[in-house]
Structure formats: C-alpha cells, structure tokens
N, CA, C and O atoms as a DFTB+ gen file, in Angstrom:
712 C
 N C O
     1  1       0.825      -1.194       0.000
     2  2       0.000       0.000       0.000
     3  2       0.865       1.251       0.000
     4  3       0.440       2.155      -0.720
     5  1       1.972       1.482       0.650
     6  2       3.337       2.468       0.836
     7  2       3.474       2.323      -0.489
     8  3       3.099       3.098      -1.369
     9  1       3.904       1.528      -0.570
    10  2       4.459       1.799      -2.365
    11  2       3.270       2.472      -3.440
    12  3       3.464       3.481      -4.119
    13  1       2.519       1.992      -3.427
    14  2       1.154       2.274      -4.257
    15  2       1.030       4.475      -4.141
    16  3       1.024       5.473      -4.862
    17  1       0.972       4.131      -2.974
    18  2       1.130       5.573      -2.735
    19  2       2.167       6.713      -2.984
    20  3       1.949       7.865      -3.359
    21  1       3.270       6.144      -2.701
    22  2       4.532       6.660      -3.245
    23  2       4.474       6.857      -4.944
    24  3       4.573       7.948      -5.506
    25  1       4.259       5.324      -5.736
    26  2       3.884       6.131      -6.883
    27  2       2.965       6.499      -7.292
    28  3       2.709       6.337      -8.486
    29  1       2.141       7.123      -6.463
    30  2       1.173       7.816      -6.889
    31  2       0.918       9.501      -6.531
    32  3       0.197      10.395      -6.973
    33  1       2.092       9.340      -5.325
    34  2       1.955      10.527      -4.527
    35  2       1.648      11.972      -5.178
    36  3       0.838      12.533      -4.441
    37  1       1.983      12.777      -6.265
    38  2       1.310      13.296      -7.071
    39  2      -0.075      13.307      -7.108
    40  3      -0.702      14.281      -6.692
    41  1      -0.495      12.544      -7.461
    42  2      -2.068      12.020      -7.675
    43  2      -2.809      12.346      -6.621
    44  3      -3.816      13.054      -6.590
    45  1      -1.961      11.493      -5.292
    46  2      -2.932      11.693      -4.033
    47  2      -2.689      13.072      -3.406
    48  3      -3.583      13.693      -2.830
    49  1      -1.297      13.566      -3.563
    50  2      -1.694      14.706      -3.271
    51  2      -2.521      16.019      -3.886
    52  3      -2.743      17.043      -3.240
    53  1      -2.940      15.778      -5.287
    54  2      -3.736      16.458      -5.899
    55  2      -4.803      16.341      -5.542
    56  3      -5.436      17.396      -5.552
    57  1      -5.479      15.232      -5.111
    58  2      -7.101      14.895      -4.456
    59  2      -7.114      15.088      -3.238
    60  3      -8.215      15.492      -2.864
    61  1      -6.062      14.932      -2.103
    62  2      -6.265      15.915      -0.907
    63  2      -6.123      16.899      -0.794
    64  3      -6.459      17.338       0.306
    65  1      -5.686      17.661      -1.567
    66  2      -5.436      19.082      -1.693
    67  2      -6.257      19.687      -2.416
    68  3      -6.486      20.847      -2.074
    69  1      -6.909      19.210      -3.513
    70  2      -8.656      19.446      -3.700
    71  2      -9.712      19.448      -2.772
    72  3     -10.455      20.378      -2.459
    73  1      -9.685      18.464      -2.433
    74  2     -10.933      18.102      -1.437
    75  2     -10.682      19.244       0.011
    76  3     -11.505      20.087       0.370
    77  1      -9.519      19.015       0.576
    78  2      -9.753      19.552       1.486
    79  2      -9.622      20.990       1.373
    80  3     -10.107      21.592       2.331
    81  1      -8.995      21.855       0.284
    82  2      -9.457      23.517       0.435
    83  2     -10.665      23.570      -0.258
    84  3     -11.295      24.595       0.000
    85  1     -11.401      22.542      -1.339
    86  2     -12.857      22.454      -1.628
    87  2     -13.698      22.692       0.283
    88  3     -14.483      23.556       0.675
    89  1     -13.256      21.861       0.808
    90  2     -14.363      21.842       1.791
    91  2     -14.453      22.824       2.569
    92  3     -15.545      23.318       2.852
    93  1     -12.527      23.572       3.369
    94  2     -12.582      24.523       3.469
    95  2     -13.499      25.747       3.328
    96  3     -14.310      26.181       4.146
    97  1     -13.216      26.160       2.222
    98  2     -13.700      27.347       1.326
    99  2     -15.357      26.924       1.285
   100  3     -16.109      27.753       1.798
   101  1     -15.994      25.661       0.695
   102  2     -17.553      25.630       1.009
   103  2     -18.102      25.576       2.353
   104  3     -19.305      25.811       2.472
   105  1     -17.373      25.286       3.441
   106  2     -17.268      25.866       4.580
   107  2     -17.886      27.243       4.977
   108  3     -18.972      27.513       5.490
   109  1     -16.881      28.003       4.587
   110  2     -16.309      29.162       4.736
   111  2     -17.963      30.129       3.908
   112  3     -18.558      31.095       4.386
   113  1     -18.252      29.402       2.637
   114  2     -19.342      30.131       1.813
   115  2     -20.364      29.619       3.051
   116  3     -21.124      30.486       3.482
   117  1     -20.431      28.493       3.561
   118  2     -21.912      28.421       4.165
   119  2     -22.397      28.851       5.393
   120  3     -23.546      28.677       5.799
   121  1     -21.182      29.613       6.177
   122  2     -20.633      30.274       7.242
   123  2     -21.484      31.550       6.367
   124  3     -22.700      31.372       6.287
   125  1     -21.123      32.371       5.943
   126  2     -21.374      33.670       4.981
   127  2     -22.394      33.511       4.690
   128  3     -22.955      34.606       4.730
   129  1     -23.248      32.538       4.305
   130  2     -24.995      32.469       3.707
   131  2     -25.581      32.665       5.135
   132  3     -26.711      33.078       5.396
   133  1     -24.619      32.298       6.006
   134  2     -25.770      31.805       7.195
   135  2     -25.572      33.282       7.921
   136  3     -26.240      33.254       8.954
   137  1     -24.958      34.467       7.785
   138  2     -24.940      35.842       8.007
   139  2     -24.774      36.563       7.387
   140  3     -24.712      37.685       7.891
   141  1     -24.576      36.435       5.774
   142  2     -24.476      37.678       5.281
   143  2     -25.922      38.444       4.397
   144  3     -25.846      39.257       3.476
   145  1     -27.083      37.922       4.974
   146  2     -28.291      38.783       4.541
   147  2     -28.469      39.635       5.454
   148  3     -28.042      39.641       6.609
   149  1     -29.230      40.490       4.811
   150  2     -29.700      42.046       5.404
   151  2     -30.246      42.547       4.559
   152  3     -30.111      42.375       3.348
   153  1     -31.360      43.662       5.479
   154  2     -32.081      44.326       4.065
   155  2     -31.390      45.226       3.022
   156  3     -31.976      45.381       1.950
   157  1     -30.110      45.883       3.241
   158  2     -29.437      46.173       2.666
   159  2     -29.069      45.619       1.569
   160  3     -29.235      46.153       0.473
   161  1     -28.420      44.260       1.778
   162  2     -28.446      43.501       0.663
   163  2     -28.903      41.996       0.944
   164  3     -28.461      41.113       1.680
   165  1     -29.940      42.071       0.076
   166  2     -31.072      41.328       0.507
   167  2     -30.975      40.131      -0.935
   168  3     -30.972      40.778      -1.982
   169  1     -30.910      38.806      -1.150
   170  2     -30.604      37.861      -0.270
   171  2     -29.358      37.644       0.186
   172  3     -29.140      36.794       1.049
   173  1     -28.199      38.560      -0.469
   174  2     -26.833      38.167       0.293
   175  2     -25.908      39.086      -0.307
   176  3     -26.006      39.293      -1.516
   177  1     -25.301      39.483       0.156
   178  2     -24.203      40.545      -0.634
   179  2     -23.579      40.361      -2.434
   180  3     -23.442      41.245      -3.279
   181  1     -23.323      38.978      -2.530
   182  2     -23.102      38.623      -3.399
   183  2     -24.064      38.329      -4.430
   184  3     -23.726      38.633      -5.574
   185  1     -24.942      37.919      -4.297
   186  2     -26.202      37.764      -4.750
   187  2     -26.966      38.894      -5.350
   188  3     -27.773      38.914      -6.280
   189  1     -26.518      39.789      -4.607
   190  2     -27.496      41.387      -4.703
   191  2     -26.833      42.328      -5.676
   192  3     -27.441      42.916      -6.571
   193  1     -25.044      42.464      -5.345
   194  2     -24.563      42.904      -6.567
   195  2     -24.578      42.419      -7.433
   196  3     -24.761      43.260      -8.313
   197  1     -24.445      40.916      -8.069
   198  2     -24.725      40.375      -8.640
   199  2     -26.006      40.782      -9.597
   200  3     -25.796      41.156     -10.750
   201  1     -26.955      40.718      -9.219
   202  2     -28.335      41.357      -9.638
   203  2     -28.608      42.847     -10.057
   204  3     -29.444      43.202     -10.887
   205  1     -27.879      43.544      -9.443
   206  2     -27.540      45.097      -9.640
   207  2     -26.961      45.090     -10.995
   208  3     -27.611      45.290     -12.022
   209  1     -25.534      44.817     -10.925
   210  2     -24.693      44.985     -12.151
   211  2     -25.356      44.093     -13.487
   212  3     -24.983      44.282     -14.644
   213  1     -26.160      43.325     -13.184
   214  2     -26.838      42.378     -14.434
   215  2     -27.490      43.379     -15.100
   216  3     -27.433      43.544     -16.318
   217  1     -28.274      44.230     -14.119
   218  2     -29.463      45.172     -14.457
   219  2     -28.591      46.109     -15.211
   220  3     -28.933      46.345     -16.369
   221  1     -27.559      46.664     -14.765
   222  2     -26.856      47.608     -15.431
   223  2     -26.316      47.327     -16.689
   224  3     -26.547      48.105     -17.614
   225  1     -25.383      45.969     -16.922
   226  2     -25.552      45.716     -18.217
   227  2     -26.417      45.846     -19.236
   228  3     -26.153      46.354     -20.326
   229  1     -27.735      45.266     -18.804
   230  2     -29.036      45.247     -19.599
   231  2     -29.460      46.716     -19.933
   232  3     -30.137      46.884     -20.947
   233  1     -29.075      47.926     -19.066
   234  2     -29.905      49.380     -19.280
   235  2     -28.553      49.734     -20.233
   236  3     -28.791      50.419     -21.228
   237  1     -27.666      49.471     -20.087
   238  2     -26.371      49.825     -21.358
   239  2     -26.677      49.238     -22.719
   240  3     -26.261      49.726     -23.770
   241  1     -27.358      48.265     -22.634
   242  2     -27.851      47.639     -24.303
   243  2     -29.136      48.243     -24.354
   244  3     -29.748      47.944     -25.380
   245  1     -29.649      48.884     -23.692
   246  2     -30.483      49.692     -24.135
   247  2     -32.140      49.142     -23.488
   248  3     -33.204      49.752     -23.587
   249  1     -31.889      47.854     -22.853
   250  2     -32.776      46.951     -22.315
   251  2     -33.605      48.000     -20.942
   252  3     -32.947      47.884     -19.909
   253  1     -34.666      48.802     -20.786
   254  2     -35.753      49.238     -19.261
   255  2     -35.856      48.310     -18.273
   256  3     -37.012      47.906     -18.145
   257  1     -35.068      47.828     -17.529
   258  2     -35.201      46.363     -16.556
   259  2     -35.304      46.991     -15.210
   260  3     -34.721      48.021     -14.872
   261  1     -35.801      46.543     -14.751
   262  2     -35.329      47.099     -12.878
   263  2     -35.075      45.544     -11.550
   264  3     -35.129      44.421     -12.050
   265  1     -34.960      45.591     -10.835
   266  2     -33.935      44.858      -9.758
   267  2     -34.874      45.256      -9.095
   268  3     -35.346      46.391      -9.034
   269  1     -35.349      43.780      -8.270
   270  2     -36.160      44.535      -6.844
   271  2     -35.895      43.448      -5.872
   272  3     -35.179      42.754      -6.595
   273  1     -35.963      42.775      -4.702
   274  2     -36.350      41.972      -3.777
   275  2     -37.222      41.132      -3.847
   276  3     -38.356      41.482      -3.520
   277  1     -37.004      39.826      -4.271
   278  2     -38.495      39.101      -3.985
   279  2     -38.706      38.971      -2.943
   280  3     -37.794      38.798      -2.135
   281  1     -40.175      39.015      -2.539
   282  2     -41.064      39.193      -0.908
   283  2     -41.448      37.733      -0.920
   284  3     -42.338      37.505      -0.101
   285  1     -40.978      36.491      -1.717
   286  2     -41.171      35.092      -1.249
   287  2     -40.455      34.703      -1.248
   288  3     -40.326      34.355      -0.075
   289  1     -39.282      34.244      -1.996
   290  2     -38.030      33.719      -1.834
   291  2     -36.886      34.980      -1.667
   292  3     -36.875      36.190      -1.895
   293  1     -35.955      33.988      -1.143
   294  2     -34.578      34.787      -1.332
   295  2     -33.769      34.801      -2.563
   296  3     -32.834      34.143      -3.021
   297  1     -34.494      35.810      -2.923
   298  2     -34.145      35.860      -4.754
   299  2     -33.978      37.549      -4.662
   300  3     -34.238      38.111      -3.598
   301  1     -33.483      38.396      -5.966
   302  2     -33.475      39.305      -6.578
   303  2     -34.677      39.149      -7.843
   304  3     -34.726      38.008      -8.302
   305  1     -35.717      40.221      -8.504
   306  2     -36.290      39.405      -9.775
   307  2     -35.898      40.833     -10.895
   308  3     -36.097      42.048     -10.879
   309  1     -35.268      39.879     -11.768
   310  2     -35.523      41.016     -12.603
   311  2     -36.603      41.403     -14.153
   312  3     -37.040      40.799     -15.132
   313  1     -36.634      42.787     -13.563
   314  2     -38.564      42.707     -13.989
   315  2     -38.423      43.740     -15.052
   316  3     -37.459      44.504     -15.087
   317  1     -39.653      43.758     -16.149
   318  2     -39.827      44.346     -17.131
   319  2     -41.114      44.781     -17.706
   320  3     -41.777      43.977     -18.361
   321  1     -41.479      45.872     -17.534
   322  2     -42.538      46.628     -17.911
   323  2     -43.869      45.767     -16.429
   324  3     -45.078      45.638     -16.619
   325  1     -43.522      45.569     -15.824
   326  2     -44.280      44.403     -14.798
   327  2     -44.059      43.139     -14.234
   328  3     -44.373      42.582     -13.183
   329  1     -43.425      42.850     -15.242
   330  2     -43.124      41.088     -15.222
   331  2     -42.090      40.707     -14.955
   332  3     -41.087      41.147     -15.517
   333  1     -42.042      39.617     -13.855
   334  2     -41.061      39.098     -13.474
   335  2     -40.577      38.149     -14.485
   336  3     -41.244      37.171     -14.820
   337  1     -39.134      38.497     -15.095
   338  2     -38.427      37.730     -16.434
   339  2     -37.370      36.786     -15.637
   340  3     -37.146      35.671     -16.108
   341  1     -36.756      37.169     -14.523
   342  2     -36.361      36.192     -13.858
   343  2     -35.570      36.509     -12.466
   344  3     -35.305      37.617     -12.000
   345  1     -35.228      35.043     -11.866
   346  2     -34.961      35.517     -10.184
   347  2     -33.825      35.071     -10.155
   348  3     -33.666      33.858     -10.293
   349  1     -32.616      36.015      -9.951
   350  2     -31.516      35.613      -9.332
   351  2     -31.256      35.439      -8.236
   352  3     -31.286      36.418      -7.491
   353  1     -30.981      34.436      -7.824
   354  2     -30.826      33.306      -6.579
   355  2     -29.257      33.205      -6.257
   356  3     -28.402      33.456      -7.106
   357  1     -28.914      32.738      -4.694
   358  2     -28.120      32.662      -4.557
   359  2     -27.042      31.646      -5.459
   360  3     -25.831      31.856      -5.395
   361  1     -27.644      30.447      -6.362
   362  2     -26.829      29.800      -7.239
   363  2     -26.544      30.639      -8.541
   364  3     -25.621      30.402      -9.320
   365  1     -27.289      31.457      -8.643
   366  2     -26.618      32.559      -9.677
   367  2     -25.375      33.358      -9.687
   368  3     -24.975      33.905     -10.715
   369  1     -24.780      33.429      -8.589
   370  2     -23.991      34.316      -7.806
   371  2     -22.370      34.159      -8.310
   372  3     -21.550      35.071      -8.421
   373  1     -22.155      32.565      -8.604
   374  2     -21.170      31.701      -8.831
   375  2     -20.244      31.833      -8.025
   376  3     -19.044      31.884      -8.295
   377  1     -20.697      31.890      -7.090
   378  2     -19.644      31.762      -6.010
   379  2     -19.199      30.111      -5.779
   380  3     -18.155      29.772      -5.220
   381  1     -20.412      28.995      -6.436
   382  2     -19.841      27.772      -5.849
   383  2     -18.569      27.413      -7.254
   384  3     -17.684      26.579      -7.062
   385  1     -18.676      28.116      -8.481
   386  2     -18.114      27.882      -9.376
   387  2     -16.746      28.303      -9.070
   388  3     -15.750      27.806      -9.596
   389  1     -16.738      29.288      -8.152
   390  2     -15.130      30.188      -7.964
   391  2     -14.950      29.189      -6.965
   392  3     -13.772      29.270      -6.617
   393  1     -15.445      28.416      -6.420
   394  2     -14.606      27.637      -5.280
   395  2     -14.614      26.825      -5.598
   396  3     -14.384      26.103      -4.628
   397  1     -14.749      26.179      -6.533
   398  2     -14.123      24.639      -7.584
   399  2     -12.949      25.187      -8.174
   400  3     -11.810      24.737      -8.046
   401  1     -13.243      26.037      -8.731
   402  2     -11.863      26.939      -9.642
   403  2     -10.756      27.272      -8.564
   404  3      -9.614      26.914      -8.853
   405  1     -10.965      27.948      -7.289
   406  2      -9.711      28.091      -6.484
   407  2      -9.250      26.682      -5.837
   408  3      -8.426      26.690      -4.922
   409  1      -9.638      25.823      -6.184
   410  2      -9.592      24.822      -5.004
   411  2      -8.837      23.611      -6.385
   412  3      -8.294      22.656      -5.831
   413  1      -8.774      23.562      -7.478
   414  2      -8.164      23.052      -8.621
   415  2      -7.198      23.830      -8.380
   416  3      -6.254      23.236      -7.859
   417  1      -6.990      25.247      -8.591
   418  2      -5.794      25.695      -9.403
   419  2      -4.730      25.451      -7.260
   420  3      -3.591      24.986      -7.238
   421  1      -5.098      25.665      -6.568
   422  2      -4.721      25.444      -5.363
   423  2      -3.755      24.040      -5.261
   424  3      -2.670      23.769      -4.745
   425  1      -4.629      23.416      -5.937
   426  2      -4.137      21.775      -6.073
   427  2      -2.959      21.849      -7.035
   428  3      -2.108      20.985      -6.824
   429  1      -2.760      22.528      -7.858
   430  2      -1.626      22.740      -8.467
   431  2      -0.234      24.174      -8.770
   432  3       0.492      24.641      -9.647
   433  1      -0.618      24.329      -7.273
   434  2       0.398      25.416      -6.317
   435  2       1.985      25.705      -6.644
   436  3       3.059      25.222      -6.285
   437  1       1.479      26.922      -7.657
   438  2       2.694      26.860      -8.230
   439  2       3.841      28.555      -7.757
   440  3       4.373      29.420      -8.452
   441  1       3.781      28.367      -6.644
   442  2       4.477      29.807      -6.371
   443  2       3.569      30.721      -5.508
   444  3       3.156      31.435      -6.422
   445  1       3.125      31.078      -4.686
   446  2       2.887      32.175      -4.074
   447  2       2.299      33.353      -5.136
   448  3       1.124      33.183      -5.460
   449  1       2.809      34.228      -5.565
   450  2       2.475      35.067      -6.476
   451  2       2.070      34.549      -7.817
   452  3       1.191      35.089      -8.489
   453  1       2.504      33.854      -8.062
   454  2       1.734      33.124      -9.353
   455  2       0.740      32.329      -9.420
   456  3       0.289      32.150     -10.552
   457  1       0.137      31.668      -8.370
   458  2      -0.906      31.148      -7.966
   459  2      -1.896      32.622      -7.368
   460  3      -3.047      32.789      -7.769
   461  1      -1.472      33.233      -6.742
   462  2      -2.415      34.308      -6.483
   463  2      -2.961      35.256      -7.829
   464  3      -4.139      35.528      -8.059
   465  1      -2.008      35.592      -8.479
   466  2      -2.348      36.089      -9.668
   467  2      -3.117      35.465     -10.504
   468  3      -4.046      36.059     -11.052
   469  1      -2.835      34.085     -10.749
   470  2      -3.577      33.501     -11.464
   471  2      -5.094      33.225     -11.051
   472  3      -5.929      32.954     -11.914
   473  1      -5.409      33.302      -9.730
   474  2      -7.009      32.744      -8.782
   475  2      -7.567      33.942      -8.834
   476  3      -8.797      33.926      -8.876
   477  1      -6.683      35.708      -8.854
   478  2      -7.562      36.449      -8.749
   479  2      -7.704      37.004     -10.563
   480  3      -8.572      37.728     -11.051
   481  1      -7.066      36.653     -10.928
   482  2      -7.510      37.002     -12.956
   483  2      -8.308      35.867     -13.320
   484  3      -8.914      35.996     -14.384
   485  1      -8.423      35.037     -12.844
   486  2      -9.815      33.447     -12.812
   487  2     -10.696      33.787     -12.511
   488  3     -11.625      33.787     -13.318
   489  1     -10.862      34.203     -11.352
   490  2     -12.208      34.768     -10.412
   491  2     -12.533      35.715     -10.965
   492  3     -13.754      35.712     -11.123
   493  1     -11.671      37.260     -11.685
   494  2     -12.756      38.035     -12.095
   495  2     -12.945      37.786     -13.193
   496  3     -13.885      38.435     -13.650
   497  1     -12.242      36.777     -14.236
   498  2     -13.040      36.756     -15.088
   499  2     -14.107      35.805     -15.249
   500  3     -14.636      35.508     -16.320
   501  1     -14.420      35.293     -13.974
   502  2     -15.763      34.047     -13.629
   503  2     -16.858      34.920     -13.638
   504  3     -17.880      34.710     -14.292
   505  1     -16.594      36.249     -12.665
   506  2     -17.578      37.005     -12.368
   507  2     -18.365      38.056     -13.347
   508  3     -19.533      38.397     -13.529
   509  1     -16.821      38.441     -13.982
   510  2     -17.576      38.772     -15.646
   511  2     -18.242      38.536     -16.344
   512  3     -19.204      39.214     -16.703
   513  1     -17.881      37.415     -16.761
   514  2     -18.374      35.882     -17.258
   515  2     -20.461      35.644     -16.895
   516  3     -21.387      35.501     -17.693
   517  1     -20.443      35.707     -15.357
   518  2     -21.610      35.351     -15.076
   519  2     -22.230      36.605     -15.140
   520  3     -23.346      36.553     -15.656
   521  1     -21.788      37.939     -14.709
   522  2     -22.903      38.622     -15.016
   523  2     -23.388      38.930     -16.699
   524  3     -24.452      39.328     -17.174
   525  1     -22.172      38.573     -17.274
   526  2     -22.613      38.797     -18.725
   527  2     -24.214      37.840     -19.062
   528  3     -25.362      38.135     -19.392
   529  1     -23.565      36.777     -18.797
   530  2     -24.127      35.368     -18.903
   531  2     -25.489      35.819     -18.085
   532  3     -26.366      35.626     -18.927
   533  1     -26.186      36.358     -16.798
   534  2     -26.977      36.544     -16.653
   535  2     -27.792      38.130     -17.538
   536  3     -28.990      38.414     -17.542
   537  1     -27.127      38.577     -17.920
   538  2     -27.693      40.128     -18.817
   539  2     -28.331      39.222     -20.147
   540  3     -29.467      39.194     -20.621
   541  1     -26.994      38.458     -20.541
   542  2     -27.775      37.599     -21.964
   543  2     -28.553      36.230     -22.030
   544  3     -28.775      35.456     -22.961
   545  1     -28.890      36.224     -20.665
   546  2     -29.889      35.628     -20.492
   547  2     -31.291      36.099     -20.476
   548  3     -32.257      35.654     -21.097
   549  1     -31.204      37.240     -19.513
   550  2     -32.425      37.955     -19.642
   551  2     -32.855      38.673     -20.995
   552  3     -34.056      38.710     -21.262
   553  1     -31.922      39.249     -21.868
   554  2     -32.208      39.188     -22.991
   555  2     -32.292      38.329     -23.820
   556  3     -32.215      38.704     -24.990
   557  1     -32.467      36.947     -23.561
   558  2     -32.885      35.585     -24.233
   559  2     -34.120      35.674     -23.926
   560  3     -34.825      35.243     -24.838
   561  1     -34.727      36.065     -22.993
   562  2     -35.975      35.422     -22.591
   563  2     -37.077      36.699     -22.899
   564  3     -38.299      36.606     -23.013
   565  1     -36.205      37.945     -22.996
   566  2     -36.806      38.975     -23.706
   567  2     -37.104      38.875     -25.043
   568  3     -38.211      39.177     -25.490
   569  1     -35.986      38.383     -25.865
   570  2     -36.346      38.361     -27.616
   571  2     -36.772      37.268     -27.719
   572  3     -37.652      37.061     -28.554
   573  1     -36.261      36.174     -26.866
   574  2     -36.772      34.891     -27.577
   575  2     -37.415      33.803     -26.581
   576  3     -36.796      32.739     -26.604
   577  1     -38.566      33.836     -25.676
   578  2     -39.184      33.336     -24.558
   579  2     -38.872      31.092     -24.553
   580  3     -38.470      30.201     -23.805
   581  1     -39.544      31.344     -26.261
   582  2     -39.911      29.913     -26.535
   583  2     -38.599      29.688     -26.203
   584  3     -38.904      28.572     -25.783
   585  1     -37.284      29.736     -25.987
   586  2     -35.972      28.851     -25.551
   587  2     -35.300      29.326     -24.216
   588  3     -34.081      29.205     -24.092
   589  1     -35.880      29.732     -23.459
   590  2     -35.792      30.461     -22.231
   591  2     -35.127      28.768     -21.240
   592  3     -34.216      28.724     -20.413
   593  1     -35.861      27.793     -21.670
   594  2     -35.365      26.266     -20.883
   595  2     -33.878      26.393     -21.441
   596  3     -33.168      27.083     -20.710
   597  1     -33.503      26.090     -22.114
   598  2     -32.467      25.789     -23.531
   599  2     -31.039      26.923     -22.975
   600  3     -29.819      26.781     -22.890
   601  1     -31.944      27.958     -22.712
   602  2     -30.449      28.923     -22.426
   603  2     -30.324      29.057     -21.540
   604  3     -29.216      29.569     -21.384
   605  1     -31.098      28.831     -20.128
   606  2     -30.977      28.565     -19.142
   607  2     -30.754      27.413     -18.457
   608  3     -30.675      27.471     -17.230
   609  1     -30.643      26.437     -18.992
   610  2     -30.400      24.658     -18.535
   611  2     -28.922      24.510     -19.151
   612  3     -27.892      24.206     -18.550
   613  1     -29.062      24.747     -20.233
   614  2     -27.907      23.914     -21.016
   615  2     -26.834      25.366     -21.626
   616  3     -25.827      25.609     -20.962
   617  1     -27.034      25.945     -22.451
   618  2     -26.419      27.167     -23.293
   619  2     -25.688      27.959     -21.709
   620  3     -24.458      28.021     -21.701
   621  1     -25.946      28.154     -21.278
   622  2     -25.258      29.509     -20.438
   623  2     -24.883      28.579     -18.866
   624  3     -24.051      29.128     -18.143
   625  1     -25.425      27.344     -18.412
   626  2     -24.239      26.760     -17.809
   627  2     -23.050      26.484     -18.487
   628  3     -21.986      26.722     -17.917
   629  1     -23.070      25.896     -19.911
   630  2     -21.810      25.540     -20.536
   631  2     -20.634      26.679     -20.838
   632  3     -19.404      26.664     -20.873
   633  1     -21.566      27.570     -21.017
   634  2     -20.351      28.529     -21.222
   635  2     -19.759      29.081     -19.514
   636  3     -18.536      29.207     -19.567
   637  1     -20.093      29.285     -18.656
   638  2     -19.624      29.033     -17.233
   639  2     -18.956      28.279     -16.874
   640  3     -17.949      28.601     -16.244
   641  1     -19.319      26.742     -17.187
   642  2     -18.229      26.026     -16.502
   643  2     -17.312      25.693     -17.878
   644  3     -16.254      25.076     -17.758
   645  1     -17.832      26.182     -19.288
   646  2     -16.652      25.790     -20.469
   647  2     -15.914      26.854     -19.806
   648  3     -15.523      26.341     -18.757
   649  1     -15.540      27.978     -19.849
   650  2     -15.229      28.975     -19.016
   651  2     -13.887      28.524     -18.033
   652  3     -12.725      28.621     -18.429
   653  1     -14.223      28.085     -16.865
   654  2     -13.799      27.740     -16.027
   655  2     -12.776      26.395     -16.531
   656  3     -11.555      26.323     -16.391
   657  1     -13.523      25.570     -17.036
   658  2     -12.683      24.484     -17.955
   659  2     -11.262      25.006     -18.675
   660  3     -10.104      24.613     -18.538
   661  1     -11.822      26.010     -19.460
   662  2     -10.387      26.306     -19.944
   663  2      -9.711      27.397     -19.431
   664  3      -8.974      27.901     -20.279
   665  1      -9.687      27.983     -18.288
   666  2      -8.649      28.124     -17.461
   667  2      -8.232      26.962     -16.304
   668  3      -7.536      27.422     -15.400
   669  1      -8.469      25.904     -16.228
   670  2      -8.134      25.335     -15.532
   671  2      -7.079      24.795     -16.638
   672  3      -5.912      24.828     -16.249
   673  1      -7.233      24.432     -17.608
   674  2      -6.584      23.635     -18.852
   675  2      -5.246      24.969     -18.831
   676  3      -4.145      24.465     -18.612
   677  1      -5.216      26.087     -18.968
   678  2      -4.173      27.419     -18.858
   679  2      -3.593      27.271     -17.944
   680  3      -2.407      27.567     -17.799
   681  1      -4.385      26.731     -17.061
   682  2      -3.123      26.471     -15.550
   683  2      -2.987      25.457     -15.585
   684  3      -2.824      25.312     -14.373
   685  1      -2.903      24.527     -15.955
   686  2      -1.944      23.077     -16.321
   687  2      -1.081      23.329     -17.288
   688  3      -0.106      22.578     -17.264
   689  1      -1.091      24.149     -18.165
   690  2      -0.092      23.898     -19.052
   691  2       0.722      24.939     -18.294
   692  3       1.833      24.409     -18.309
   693  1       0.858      26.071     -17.651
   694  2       1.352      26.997     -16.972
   695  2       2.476      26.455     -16.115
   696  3       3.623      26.849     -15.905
   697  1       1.496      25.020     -15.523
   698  2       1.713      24.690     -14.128
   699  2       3.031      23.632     -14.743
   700  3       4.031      23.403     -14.062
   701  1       2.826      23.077     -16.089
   702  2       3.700      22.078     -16.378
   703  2       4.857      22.924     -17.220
   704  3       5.934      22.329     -17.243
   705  1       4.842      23.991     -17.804
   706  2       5.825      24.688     -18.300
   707  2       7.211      25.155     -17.232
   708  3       8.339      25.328     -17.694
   709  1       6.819      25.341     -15.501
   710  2       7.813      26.003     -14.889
   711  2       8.378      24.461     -14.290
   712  3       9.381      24.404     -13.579
C-alpha cells in the first residue's frame, strides 16, 4: 500500500489538496450564507450585486429592466414593464463555481504570487463571465421566450463552466511549463 502511494503521490496529493481547500472554502461560503443577509443587501451581498450589475448591463444595451427583492423567496427578480423575467438566486452568484476553480488551481500550487495572480484574474473573469451570462440571459428570454429552458439549462451553464474548464486547462499547461 506504501508503495502504491509513493507512486502515486502526485495524484494523491492532488485529491487531498482538492478536497480539502474544496471543503474549506464551502465551509467558509456556508458560514457567509448563514450571516451575510440584510435588508441592505437582501438575499446576500453577493447575490445582490450580482443582480444590480446584471441590471446595469441590460440598461447599457439599451434593455428598461429594474432589480427589486423578492417578498417570497430569497431571490433578486428582474422585472420588465411588470413582469417578473427572472430571479436571481443565490446559485446565480457563482460563487460555488469560484470555489471549484480556487480549489483546482490550489491543487496545483505553483508559487505564491503566481498562484495568487492567477485565482484572482480566474475569479474576475468568472464574475464577468456570469454577469454577462446573466444580462444575456435575460435578454434571451426577452427576444426569444420559446428557448428560455435551452439557455438557461444547457447554453449559459456551458459557457460558465466551459469557461472555467479552460482556465483550468491554462493552468496546467502553466503549471507544467515552470
């Protein structure tokens, strides 16, 4: 079994060193859900800017949207001429996506400053990424309702975690170049 491990040690240390700053860090997020609402930012800090800046994208393309509080769930909805077009929720937020992404590139710890650089140019461009991804969503469901399942199930998770996929693939080859 020593031996097995030895040549594998690489390996295993890549899956404990996943798992355990994975759990860490989802830890750490479920610590933060469980205090960071307020009416201020209402369902969660992250969640709320999140929903803000979506809206703002959308009034820059020229889209009348407004951001309000849903009074049943812990959602944001964003609404149009009346209608609720959709509710950003705390899984909108991608915060669980940035802590798969720090918790990979972690696993392959390559320097202090170069691992930091690299988790915080990942992360904002996750966050970019999703609020885009939520603006052109809501303008999916504005021009085009009948595929509102389609770009919301399948089309705009893939590009999130394709996203995330290929910076993880940038930091392997990064990670195997030094």
């Amino acid at each position: 079994m020593l031996e097995l491990l030895n040549k594998y040690k690489s390996v295993v240390r890549f899956i404990l060193t996943f798992l355990g700053s994975y759990l860490v860090l989802f830890m750490l997020y479920q610590m933060y859900l469980k205090y960071a609402s307020s009416e201020q930012y209402y369902p969660d800090i992250a969640t709320h800017l999140v929903a803000i800046q979506s809206e703002s994208v959308l009034h820059s393309m020229g889209y009348d949207v407004s951001v309000e509080p849903n009074k049943f769930q812990p959602a944001m909805n964003l609404i149009k001429s009346g209608e609720v077009l959709a509710r950003v929720v705390e899984g909108c937020n991608a915060i669980s996506v940035m802590l798969l992404f720090v918790a990979f590139v972690l696993s392959f710890f390559d320097g202090k400053k170069k691992t930091l650089l690299f988790i915080f140019g990942g992360l904002a461009l996750i966050y970019t990424m999703n609020i885009l991804r939520i603006a052109l969503l809501t303008m999916g469901i504005i021009e085009y309702p009948e595929y509102t399942d389609l770009l919301h199930g399948t089309i705009f998770p893939a590009v999130i975690y394709g996203t995330v996929f290929l910076l993880w693939l940038g930091w392997i080859n990064a990670y195997k170049k030094s």
